[in-house]
FILOGU-129459 format. One record per residue: x, y, z of N, C-alpha, C in turn. Coordinates in steps of 0.05 Angstrom, whole numbers, plus 32768, in hexadecimal, padded with zeros to 4 digits. Example, Ala and Ser with C-alpha at 12.3 -4.5 7.8 and 13.67 -1.06 7.14 Angstrom:
REM residues 2
81087F8E809C80F67FA6809C81087FBE809C
81017FD3808E81117FEB808F81028001809D
***
This chain:
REM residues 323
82F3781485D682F0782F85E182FB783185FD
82F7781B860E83047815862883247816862E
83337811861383477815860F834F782B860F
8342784485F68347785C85F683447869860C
8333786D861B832578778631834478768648
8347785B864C835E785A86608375785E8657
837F785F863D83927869862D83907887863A
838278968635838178B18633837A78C08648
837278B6865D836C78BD8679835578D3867A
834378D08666832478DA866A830E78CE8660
82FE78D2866F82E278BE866382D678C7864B
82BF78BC863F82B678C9862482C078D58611
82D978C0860682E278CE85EF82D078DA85D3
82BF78CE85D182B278D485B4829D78EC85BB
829C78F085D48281790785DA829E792385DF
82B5792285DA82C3794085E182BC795285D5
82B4796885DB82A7798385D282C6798A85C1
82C479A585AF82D979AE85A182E279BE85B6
82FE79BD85B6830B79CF85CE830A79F185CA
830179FD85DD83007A1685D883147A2685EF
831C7A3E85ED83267A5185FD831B7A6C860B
83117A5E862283067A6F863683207A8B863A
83087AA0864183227AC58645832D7ABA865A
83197AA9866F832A7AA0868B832D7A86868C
83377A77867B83397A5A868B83307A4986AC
83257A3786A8831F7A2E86C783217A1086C7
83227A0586DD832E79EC86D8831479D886DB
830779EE86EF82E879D886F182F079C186FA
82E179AB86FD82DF798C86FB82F8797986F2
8307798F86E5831B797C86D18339796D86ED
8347796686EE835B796286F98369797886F7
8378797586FF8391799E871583A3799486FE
83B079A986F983C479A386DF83E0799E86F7
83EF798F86F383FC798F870583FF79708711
83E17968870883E37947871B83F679318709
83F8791E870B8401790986FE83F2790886EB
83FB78FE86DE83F578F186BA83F078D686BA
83DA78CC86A683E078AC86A683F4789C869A
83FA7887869F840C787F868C840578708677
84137869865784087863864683FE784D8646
840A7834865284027816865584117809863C
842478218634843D7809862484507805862E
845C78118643846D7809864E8480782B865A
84767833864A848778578646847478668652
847B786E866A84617884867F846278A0866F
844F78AA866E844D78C5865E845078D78675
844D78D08692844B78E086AD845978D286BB
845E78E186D5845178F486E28450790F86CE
8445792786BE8459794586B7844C795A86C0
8450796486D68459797786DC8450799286D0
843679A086C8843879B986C2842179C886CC
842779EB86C7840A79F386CA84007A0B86BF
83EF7A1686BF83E57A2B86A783F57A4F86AE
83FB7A508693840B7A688691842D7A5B868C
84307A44868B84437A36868B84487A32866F
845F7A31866184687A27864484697A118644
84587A098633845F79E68631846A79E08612
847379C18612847979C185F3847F79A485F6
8486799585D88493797A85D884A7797E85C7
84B7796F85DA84D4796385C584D1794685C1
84DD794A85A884D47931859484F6792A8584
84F9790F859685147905858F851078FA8574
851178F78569850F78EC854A852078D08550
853978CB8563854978B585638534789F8572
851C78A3857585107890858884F77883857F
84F2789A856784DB7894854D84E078768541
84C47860854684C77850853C84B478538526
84AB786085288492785D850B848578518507
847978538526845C784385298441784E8524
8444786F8522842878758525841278808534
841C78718544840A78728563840B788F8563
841378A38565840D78C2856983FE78CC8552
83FB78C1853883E478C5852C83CC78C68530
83C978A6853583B37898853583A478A8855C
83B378AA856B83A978B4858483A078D7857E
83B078D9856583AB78FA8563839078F9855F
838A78E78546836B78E08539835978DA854C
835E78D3855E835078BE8570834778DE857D
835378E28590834878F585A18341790F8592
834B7918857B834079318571832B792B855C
8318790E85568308790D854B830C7914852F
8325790B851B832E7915850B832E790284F2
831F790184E1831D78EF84D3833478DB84CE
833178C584C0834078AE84C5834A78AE84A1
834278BF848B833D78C38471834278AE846C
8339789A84688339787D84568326787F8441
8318789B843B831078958423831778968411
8310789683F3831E789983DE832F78B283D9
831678C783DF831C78E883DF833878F083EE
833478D98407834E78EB8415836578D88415
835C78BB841B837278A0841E838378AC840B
83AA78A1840C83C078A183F483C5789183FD
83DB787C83EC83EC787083ED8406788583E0
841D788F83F18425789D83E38444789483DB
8447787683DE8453786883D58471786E83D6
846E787D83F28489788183FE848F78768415
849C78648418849B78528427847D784A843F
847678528452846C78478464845378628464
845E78818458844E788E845D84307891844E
8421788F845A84017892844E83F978A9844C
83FF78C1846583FB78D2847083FD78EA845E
841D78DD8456843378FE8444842B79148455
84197926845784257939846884147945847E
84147954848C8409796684A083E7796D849A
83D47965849983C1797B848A83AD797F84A2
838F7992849F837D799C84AC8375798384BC
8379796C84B78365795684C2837B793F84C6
8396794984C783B4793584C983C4794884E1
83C1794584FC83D1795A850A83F17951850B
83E67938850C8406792385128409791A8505
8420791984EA8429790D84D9844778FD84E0
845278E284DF846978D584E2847A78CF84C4
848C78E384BD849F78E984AC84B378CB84AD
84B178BF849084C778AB849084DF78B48473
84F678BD8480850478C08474852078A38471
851A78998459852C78838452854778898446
8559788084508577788C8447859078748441
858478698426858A7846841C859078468409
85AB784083FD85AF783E83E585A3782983D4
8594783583C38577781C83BA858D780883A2
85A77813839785B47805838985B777EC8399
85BA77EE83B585CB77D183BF85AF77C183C1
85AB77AD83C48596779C83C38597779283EB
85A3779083EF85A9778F840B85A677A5841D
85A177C0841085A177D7842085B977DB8439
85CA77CF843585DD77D5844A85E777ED844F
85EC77ED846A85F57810847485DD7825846D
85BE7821846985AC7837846C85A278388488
858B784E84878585785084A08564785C849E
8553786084AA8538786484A9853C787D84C1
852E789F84AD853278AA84C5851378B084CD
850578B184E684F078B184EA84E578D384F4
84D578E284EE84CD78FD84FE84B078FA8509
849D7907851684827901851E84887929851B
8478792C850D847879418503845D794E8512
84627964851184467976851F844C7996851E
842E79A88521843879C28526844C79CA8536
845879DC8531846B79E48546847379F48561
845679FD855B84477A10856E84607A288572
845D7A3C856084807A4F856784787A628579
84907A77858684947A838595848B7A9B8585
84977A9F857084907AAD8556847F7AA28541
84667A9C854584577A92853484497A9E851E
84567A9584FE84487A9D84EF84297AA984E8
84217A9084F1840D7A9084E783EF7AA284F5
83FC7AA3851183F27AB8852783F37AD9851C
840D7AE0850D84117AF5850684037B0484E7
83F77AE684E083E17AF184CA83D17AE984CE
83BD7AE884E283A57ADD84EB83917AF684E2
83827AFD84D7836D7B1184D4835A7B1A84E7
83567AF884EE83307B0284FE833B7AF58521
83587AF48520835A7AEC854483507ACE8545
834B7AC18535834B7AA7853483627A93853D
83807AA3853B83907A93854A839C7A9F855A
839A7A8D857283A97A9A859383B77A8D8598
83C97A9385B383D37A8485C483CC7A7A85DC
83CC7A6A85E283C37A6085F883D27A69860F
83CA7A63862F83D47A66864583EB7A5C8648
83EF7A3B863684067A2B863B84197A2D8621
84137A4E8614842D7A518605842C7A4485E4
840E7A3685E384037A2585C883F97A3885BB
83FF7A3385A083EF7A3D858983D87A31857F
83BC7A3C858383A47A34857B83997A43856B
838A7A2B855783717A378546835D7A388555
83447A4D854F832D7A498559831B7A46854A
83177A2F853B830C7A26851E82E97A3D851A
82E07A48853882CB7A53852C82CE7A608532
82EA7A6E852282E97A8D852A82F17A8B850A
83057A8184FC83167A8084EC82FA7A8284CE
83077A9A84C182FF7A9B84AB83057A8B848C
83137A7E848883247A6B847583357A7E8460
83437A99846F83457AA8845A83617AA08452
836F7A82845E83847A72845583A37A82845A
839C7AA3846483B97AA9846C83CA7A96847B
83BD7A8A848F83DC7A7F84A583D87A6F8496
83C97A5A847A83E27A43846E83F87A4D8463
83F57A698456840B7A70844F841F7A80845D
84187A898473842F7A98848F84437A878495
84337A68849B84387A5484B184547A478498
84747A5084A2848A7A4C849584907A25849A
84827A1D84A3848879F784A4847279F28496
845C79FD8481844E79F28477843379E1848D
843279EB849D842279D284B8840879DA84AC
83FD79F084A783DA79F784A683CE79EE848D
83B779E0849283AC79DE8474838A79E28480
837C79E08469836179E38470835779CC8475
833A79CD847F832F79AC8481831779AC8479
8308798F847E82F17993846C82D579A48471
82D979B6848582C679C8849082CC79E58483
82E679ED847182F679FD846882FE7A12847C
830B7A09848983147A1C84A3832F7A0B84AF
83477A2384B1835D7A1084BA835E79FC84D6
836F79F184C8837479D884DE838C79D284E2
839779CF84FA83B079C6850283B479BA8522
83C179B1852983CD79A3854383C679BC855B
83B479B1856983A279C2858083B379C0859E
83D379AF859E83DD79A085BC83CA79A085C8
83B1798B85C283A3797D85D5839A799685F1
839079B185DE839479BB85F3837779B48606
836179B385F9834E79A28612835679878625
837379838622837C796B86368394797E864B
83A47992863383B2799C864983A079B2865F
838379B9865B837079C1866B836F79AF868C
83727997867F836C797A868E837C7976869C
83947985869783AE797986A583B979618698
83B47956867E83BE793C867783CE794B8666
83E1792F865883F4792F864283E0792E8628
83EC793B860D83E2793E85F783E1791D85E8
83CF791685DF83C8790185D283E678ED85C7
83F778F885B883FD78F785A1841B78ED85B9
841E78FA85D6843478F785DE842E78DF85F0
841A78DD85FB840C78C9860D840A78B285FD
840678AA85E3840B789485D78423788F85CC
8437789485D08454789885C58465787A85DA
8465786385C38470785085DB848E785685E8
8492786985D284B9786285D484B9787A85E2
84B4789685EB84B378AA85E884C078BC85E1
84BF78BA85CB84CC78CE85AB84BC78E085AC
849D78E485B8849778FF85BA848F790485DB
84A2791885E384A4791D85FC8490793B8605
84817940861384727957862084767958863B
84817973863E847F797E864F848379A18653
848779AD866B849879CC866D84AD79D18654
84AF79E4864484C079EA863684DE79EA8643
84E179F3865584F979F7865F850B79DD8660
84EC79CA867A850079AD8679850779958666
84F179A4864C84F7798E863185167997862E
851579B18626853179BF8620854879B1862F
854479B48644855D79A18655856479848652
854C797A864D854A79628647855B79578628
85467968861E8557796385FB857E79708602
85837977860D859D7984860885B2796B8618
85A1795A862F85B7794C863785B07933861C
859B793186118592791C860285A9792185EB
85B3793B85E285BC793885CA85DE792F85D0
85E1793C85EA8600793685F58605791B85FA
85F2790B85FC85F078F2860185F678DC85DF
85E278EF85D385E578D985B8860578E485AC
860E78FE85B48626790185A8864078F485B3
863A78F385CC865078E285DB865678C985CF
863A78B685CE863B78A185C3863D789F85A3
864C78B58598865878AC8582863E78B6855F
862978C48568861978C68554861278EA855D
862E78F5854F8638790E854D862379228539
860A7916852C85F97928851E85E87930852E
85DD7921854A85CA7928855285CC794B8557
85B37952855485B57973855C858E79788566
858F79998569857479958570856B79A8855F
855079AA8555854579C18544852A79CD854D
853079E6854D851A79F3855C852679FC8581
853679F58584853679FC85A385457A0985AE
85557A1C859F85517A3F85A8854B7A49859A
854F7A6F85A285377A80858C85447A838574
85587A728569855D7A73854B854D7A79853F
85387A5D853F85227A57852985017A5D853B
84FD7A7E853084E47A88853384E37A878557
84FB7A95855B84F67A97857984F37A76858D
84F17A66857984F87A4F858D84E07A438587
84DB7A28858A84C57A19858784C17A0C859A
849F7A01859A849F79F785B7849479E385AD
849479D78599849A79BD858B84B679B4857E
84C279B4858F84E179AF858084F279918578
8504798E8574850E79718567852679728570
852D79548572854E7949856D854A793A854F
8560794385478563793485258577792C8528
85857923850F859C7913850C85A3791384E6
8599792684E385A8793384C885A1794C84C1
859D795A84A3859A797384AA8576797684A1
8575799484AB8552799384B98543798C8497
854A799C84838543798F846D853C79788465
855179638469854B7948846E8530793D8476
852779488488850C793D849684FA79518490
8508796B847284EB797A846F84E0798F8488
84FE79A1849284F879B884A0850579C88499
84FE79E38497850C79EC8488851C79F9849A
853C79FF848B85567A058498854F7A2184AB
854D7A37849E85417A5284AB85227A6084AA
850F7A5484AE84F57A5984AF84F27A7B84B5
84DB7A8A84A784D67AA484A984C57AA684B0
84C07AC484C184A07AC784C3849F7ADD84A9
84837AE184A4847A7AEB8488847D7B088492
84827B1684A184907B2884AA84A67B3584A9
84BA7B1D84A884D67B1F84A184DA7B268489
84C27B21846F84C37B20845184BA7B42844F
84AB7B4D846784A87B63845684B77B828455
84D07B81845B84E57B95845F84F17B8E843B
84F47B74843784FE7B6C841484E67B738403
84CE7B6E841784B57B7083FC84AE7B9383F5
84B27BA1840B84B27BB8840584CC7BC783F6
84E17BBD83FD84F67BC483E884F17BBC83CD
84E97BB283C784E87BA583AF84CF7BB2839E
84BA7BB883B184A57BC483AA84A67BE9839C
84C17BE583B484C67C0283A684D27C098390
84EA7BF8838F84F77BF5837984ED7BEA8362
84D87BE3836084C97BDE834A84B27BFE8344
84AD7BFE8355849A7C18835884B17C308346
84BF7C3D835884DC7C49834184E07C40832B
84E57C22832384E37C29830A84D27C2382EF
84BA7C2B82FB849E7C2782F284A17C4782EB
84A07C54830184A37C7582FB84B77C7E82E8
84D27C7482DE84EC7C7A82CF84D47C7582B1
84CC7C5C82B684C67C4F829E84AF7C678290
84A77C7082A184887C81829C84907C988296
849A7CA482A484B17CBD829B84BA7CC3827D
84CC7CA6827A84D97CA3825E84C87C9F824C
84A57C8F8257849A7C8B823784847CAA8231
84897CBE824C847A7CCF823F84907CE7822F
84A57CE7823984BE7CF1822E84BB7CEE8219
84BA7CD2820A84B57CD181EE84A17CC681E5
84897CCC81EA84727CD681E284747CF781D7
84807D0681E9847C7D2181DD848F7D1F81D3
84A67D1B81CC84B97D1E81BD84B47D0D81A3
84A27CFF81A284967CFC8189847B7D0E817D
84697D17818F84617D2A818B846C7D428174
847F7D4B818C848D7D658185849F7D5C8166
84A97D44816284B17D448142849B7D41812E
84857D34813984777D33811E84607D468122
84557D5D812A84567D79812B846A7D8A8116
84837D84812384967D97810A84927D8B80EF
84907D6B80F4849A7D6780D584787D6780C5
84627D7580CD84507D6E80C284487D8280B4
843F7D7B809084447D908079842C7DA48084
84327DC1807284217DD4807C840B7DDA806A
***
């Protein structure tokens, strides 16, 4: 526990209250957002960074630096009190390579995507490659799942995050289905669950769990702006040196106005299970109403024509009926 504790740069991990969102935020007792950060004690400082409230924050997440260790899982679990599912009910083996996880769910914020790219004919595997993602909400600019929220259960935060407020949230399961990356699922309290950016740490002024244990730092937090800069000399860099796929996804307002969880990849977003043009369920309803109508019209043609001949069978068998 002494470990975690100094890992994470607050005392009493297992006594943290559920994070809530005050109308006014205050910093109280906590450290000034703004101070230094601790560093992880693998070797890769997660600080000094730099931010403060009303500020966009976000992580970029190099995928080229993903070793597929974990560690941002297991720290997700750790500090959000998130079950560890080793039981029968929830444990898989899903017998894809290394992953246990398979995907995102209510009680999985941080999932580590292993995409294998090996021709299994050669027995030597020569010329494959292992591509790694640490997957998470994406927290959008344009967020789905905000835009079908019913009861105000999902906000935004000061620092530009998309939050559930699990006791506000009714389980009426819209944002699993808004949310266009599939991220929301329910959990075992039946109320959604998804990736919170550590916001009772970014309260604290600390780095989010998941980036603070990151040895290599493949997941990077900080200001949106200076990830952005960051990732752009990062991609000019891997292209210089000759590995011409790198690109970034999510980091302009292409995709849903821009994400403040964004990526460097190195094939196409599919590949790693994003989808190419993501919608908000908004976007669907200018087609859903066309379509609605045009079905509506010719529902009416149809009704028209079968009372047309209704009386027109009427009206012959009337005439033809003996007197």
């Amino acid at each position: 526990m002494s470990l975690v504790r100094n890992l994470f740069g607050l005392p009493g991990l297992a006594q943290q209250p559920a994070p809530q969102i005050p109308a006014q935020p205050q910093v109280g007792n906590a450290p000034v957002p703004g101070s230094a950060v601790p560093s992880t004690g693998t070797g890769t400082p997660a600080g000094p960074v730099t931010f403060q409230r009303g500020q966009p924050v976000g992580f970029f997440t190099d995928t080229t630096l993903c070793i597929g260790c974990k560690a941002c899982e297991v720290a997700c679990k750790e500090w959000n009190q998130l079950p560890a599912e080793l039981d029968p009910q929830h444990f898989k083996m899903s017998g894809n390579s290394y992953d246990n996880t398979v995907e995102l769910s209510g009680t999985t914020f941080r999932h580590v995507k292993f995409v294998e790219q090996f021709d299994v004919t050669d027995p030597n595997r020569v010329g494959g490659r292992w591509l790694m993602l640490s997957d998470v909400c994406k927290h959008c600019v344009q967020a789905g799942c905000l835009e079908v929220c019913p009861t105000g259960a999902i906000t935004r935060t000061e620092f530009d995050t998309v939050y559930i407020q699990q006791d506000v949230c009714n389980g009426c399961r819209y944002c699993v289905a808004g949310c266009p990356f599939g991220v929301i699922s329910m959990n075992d309290q039946g109320v959604a669950g998804k990736c919170t950016f550590c916001y009772d740490r970014l309260q604290a002024g600390l780095t989010p769990a998941c980036a603070q244990a990151c040895p290599t730092a493949s997941i990077q937090f900080g200001p949106i702006d200076q990830l952005q800069a960051h990732a752009d000399a990062r991609v000019q860099q891997l292209q210089q040196a000759g590995r011409t796929q790198a690109r970034l996804y999510g980091r302009d307002e292409s995709v849903l106005g821009g994400l403040n969880s964004f990526f460097l990849i190195e094939d196409a977003p599919g590949v790693y299970g994003l989808p190419e043009a993501p919608r908000l369920p908004s976007r669907n309803l200018a087609a859903s109403s066309g379509l609605g109508l045009v079905a509506a019209v010719l529902a009416g043609i149809a009704g028209m024509l079968a009372i047309r001949k209704r009386r027109a069978e009427t009206v012959v068998a009337t005439e033809t009926r003996p007197e």
